[in-house]
C-alpha positions in Angstrom: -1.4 -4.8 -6.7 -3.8 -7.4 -8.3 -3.9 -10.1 -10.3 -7.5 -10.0 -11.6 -8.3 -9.4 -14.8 -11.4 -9.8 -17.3 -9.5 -12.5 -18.8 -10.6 -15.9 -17.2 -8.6 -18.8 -16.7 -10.6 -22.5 -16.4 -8.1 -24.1 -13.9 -9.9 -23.1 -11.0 -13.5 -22.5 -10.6 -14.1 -21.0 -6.7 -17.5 -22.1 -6.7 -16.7 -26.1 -6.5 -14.5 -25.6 -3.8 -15.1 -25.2 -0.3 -13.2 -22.9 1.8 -11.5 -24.0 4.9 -12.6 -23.5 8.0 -12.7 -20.1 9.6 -10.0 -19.0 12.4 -11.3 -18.2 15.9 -11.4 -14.5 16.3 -10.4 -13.2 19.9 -13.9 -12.5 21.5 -12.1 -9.4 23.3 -11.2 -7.6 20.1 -14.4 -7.4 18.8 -15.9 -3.7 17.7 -15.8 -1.5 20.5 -19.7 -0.6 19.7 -20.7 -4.1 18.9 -22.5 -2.5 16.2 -23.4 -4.0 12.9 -20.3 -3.6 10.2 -20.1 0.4 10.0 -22.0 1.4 13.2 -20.0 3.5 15.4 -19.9 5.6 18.1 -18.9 9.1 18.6 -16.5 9.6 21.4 -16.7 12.5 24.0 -14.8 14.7 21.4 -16.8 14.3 18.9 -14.5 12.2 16.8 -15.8 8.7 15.1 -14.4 5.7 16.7 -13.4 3.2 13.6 -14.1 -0.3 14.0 -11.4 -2.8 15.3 -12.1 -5.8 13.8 -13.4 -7.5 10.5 -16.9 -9.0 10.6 -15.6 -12.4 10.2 -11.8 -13.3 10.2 -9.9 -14.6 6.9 -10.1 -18.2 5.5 -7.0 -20.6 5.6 -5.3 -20.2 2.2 -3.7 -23.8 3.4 -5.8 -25.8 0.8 -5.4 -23.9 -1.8 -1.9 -23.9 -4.4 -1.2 -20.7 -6.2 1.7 -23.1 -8.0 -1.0 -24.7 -10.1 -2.4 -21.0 -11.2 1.4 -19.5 -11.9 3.5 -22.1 -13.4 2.1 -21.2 -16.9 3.1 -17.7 -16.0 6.9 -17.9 -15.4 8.0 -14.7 -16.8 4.9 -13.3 -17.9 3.6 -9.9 -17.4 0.8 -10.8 -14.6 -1.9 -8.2 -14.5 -3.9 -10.2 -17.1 -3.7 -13.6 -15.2 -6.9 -14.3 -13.0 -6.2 -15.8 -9.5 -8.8 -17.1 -7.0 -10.1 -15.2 -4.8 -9.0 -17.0 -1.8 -5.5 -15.1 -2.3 -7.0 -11.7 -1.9 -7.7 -9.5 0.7 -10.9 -8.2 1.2 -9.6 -4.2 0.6 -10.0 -2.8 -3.4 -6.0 -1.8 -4.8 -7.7 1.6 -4.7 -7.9 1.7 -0.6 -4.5 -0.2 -0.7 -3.2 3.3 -2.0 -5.2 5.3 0.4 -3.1 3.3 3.1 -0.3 6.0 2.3 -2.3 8.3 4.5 -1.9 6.3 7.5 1.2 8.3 8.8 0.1 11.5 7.7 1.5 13.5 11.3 4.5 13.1 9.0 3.1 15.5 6.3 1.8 17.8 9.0 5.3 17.9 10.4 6.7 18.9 7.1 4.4 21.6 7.1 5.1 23.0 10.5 9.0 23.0 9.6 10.7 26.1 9.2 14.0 24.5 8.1 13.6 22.9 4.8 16.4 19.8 6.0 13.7 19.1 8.7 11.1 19.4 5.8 12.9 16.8 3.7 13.7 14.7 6.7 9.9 14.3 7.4 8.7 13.6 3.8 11.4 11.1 3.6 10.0 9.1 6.2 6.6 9.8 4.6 8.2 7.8 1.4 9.3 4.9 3.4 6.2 5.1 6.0 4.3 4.5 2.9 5.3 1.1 1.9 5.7 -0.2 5.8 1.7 -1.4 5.8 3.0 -4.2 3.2 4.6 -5.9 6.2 3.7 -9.7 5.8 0.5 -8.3 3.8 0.6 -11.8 1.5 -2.7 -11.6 0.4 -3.4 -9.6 -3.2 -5.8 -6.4 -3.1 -8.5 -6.6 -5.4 -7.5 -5.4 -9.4 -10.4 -2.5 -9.5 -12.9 -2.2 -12.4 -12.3 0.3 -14.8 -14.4 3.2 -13.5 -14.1 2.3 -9.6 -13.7 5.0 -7.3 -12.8 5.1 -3.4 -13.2 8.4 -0.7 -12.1 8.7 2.6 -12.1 11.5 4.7 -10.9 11.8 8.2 -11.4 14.7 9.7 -9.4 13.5 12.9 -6.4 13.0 10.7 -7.0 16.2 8.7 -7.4 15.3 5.2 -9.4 13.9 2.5 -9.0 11.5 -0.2 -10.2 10.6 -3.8 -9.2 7.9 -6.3 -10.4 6.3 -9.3 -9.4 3.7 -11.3 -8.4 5.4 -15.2 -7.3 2.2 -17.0 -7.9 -1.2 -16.9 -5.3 -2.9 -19.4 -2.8 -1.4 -18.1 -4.1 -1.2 -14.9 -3.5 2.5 -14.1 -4.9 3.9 -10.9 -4.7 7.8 -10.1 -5.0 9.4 -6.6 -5.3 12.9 -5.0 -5.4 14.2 -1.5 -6.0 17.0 0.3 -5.5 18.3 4.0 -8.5 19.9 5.2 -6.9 23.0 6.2 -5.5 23.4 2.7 -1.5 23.2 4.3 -0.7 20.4 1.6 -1.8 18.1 -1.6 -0.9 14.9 -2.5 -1.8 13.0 -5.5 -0.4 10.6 -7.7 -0.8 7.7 -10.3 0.7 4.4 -9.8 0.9 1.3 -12.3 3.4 -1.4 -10.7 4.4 -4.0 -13.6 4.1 -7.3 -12.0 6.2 -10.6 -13.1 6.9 -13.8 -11.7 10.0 -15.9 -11.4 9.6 -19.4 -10.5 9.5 -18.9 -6.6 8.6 -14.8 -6.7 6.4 -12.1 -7.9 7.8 -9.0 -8.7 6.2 -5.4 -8.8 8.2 -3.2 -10.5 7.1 0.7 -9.5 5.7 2.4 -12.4 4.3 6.2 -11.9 5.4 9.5 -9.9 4.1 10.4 -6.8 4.1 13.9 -5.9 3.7 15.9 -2.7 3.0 19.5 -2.7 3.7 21.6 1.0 1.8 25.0 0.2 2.7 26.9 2.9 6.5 26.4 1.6 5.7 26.8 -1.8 7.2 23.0 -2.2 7.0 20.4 -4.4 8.4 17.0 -3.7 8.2 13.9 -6.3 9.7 10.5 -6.3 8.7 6.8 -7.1 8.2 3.9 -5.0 10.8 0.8 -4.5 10.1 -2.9 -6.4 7.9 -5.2 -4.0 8.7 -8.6 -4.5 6.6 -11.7 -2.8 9.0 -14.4 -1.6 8.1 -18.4 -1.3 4.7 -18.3 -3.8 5.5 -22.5 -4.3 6.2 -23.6 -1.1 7.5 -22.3 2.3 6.5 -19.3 4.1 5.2 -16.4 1.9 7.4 -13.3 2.9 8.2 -10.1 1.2 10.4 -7.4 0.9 11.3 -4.3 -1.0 14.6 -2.8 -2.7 15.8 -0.8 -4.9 17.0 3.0 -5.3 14.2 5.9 -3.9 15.3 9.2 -4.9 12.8 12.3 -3.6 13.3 15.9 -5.1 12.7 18.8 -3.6 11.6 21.0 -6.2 11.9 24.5 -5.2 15.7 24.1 -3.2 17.3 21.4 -5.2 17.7 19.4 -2.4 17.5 15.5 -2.9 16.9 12.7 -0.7 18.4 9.6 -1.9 17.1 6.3 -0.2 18.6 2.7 -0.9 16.2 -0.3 0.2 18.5 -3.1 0.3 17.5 -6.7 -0.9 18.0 -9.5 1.7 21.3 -10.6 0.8 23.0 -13.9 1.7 21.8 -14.9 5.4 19.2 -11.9 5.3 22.1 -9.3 7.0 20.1 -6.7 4.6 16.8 -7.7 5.3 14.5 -4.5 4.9 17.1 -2.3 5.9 16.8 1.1 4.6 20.3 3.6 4.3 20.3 6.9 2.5 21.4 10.6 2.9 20.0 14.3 2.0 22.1 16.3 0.1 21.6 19.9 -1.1 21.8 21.3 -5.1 25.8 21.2 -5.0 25.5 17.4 -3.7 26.9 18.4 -0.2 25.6 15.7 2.4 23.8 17.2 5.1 22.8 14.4 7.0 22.2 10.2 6.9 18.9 8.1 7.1 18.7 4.7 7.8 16.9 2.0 9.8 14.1 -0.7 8.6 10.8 0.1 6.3 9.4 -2.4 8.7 10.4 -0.9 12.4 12.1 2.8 12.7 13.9 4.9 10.3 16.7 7.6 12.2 19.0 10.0 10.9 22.1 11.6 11.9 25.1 14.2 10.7 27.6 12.3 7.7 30.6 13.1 10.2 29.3 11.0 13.5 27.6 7.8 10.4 31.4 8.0 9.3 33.1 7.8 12.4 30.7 4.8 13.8 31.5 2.9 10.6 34.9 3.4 10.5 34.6 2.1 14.7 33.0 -1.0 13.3 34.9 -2.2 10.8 37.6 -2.0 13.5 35.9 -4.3 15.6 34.4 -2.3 17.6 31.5 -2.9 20.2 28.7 -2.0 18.0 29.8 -4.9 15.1 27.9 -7.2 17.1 24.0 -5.9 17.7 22.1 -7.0 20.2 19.5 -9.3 18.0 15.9 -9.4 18.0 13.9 -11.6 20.5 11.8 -12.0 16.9 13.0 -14.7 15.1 11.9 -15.6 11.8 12.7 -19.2 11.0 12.7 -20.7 7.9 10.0 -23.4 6.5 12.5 -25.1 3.9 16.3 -24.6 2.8 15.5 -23.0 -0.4 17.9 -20.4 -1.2 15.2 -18.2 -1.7 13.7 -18.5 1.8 13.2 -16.1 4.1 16.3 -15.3 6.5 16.1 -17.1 9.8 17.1 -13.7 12.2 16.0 -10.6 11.7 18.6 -7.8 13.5 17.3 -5.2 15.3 18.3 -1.6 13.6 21.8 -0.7 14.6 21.3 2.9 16.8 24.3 4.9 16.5 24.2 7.6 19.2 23.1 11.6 18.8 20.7 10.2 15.5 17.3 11.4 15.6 14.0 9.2 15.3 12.0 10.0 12.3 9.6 7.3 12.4 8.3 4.5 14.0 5.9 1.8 12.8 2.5 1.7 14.4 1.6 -1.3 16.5 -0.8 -3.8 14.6 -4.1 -5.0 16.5 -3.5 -8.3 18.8 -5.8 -9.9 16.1 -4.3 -8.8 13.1 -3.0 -12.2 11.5 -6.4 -13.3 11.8 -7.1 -9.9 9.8 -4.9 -10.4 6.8 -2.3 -8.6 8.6 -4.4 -5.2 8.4 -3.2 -2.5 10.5 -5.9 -0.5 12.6 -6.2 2.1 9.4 -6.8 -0.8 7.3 -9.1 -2.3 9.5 -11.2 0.7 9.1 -11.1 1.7 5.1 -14.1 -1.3 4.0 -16.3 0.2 7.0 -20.2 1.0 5.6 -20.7 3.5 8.0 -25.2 3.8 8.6 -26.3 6.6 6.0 -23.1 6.6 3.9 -24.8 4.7 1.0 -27.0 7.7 0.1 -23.6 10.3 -0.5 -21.4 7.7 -1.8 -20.8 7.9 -5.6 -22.1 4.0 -6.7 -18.8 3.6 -8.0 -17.1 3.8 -4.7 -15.3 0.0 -3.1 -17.7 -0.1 -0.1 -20.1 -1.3 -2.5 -18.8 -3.7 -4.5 -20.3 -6.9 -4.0 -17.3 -9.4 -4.1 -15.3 -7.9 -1.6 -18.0 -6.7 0.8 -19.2 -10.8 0.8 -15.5 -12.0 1.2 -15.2 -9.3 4.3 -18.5 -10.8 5.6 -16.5 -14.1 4.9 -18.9 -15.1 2.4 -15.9 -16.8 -0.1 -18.4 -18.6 -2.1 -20.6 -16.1 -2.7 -18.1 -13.6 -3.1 -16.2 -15.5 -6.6 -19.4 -15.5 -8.2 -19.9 -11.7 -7.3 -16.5 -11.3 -8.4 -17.1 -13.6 -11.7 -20.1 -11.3 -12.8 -18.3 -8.5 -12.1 -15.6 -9.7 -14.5 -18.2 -10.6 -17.0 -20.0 -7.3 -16.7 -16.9 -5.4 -17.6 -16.1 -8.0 -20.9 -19.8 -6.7 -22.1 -19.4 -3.7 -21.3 -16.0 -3.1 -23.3 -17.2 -5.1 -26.1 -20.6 -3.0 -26.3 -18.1 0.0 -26.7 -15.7 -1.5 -29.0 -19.2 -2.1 -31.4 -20.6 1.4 -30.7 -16.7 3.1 -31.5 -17.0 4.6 -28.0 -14.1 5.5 -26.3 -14.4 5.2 -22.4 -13.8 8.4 -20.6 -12.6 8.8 -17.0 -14.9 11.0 -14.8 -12.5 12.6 -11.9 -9.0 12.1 -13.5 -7.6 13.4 -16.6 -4.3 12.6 -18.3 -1.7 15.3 -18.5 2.3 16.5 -17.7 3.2 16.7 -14.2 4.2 20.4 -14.0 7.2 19.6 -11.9 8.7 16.3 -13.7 7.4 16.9 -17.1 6.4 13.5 -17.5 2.9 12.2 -18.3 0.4 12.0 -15.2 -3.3 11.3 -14.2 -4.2 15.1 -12.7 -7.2 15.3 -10.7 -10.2 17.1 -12.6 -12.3 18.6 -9.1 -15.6 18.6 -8.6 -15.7 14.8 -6.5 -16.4 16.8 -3.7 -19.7 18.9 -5.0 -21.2 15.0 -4.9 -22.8 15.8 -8.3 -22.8 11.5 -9.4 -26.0 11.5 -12.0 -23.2 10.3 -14.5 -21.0 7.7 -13.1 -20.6 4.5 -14.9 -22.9 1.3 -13.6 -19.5 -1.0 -12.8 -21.8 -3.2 -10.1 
């Protein structure tokens, strides 16, 4: 969630250092428009085709040790620790959230469902959808500036989207969506707790997210799983989530209870998912599982039982057929990742609920980005003049570090830094408290617990009095 923070550290200054040499970029998955950065065309429909690729591919982090920046850090809360920027992606923690939307059919589905199970089956696998873009994403988003800001809209995906950064110590940063055709809103504030151990950092989930079906008169809430980075010494950086996702239905009492399992000895867990939905009086109605990272199915408790049961007898399903992906190892750490990954076990009669999107042929050169990631930095031609200046297209740092600028882009991200201290300590002497211009803070009406709601008016584009952050 990022790292940065307005307090610098003197063990690494970026500007001394060169960066590696750049990665070849596949000459074929270049911008379909071979436009500038944000050109596009318009296809036959009408619809904007979003770029494919970066403008320049990411650095080698080879030369660089994050061990020399963390071991000072064992156990520390790190959201106040300043890392260089060669571990970051070039994408704001703002448009890391907005990467939520990416599987938004599933919200759609929701809406269309007459049968609230269906309903809660589809916003289920909009919860674990939601975390599946993490997928060997290594590299850091950038910690936004107090005041930052990000919109999207996609009107070929039906919704629009607006978040701003509330608080910068703690770093809290608020969201809210809405689909175009006024069938749902989403919205949310999120502000993960991050530690590290010795070989891992750890994002604990702090903040509610809540999904609202209006059609249904539905409210659904529930919090994300802990994100842990495996291997930040040596070895293969690899991640994974766990931990217990419960989502409430609101206006039936139904509840969808999801366990993401931690690896385990030999990885048998590895980013498995299991769970079931049950109603008010806690009578299952059906079980989820599969991977965060591949599929996610479901199926009636009586047939889940049953194929168990058939396993543990030996039966032909104990042994899966594995995947023709294998992970291997880079040391013999205990903490390294797993060297097989399994295949999710199909038990027959379940239904598919989700499937991951395929990633473009260039993505590792990409920071791993999938195609909806590829396409949240993109400057479309005119979009300056509506943007609010607040907004993560325009800040310097990571537009120069997209551009694959690095050098440039640590002393954008330097003054930046520096411009926030001043700015803070020019309050602090004036007595001014800082107020937040799209967000305010309040209850969530269907937890009771304290939330960033969104205050309206983004939209009406009236920006004559957001903060100078750049």
């Amino acid at each position: 969630t990022g790292f940065d923070s307005d307090n610098s550290s003197g063990d690494f200054s970026e500007a001394n250092h060169k960066a590696a040499e750049m990665l070849d970029l596949d000459p074929h998955q270049s911008s379909r428009s071979g436009k500038h950065n944000g050109e596009t065309d318009i296809q036959e429909n009408g619809i904007k085709r979003h770029r494919t690729s970066l403008p320049a591919p990411m650095f080698s982090r080879s030369d660089f040790s994050v061990w020399s920046i963390l071991k000072k850090c064992i156990g520390l809360e790190l959201s106040k620790i300043t890392m260089p920027i060669v571990f970051n992606e070039p994408l704001s923690f703002l448009q890391r959230i907005t990467e939520y939307m990416e599987h938004i059919y599933l919200i759609n589905k929701a809406c269309s469902q007459a049968d609230p199970l269906e309903r809660m089956q589809a916003v289920a696998a909009f919860a674990v959808s939601a975390v599946a873009s993490q997928w060997e994403r290594t590299g850091k988003p950038f910690n936004p500036l107090l005041g930052e800001t990000y919109e999207l809209t996609r009107e070929d995906l039906g919704f629009r989207f607006i978040s701003e950064q509330v608080s910068h110590h703690p770093p809290i940063s608020a969201f809210y969506s809405e689909g175009l055709n006024k069938d749902f809103v989403f919205h949310g504030s999120i502000y993960p707790k991050l530690k590290f151990w010795g070989k891992s950092i750890e994002a604990e989930p702090r903040g509610t997210i809540t999904l609202e079906l209006l059609k249904h008169n539905e409210a659904y809430t529930w919090t994300n799983p802990t994100c842990c980075v495996h291997n930040v010494i040596i070895g293969k950086l690899w991640l994974e989530q766990y931990g217990t996702v419960e989502i409430v239905n609101h206006s039936t009492g139904d509840k969808c209870v999801l366990n993401f399992k931690p690896c385990g000895l030999f990885g048998k867990e590895l980013h498995k998912v299991e769970g079931y939905i049950q109603d008010k009086n806690k009578k299952k109605l059906c079980v989820i599982y599969g991977k965060w990272t591949e599929c996610l199915w479901c199926t009636d408790p009586t047939t889940y039982e049953a194929y168990k049961k058939n396993e543990k007898r030996g039966g032909e399903q104990k042994k899966p057929k594995q995947s023709e992906d294998v992970i291997k190892s880079e040391n013999d750490e205990a903490d390294d990742m797993p060297e097989v990954q399994e295949t999710v076990q199909f038990i027959p009669g379940s239904k598919l609920l989700w499937r991951i999107n395929c990633r473009p042929p260039n993505s590792s050169q990409m920071y791993n980005f999938t195609s909806f990631a590829v396409s949240l930095n993109e400057l479309e031609k005119g979009m300056e003049a509506i943007l609010a200046p607040t907004d993560c297209r325009l800040r310097p740092d990571i537009r120069n570090m997209e551009d694959g600028n690095m050098d440039l882009a640590s002393k954008e991200k330097e003054r930046l830094e520096e411009k926030q201290r001043a700015a803070r300590k020019e309050r602090a002497k004036d007595d001014v408290e800082w107020h937040t211009r799209w967000f305010h803070q309040g209850t969530n009406p269907y937890t009771g617990t304290p939330d960033w709601l969104y205050s309206g008016g983004y939209f009406d584009r009236n920006f004559s009095d957001c903060p100078d952050i750049y």
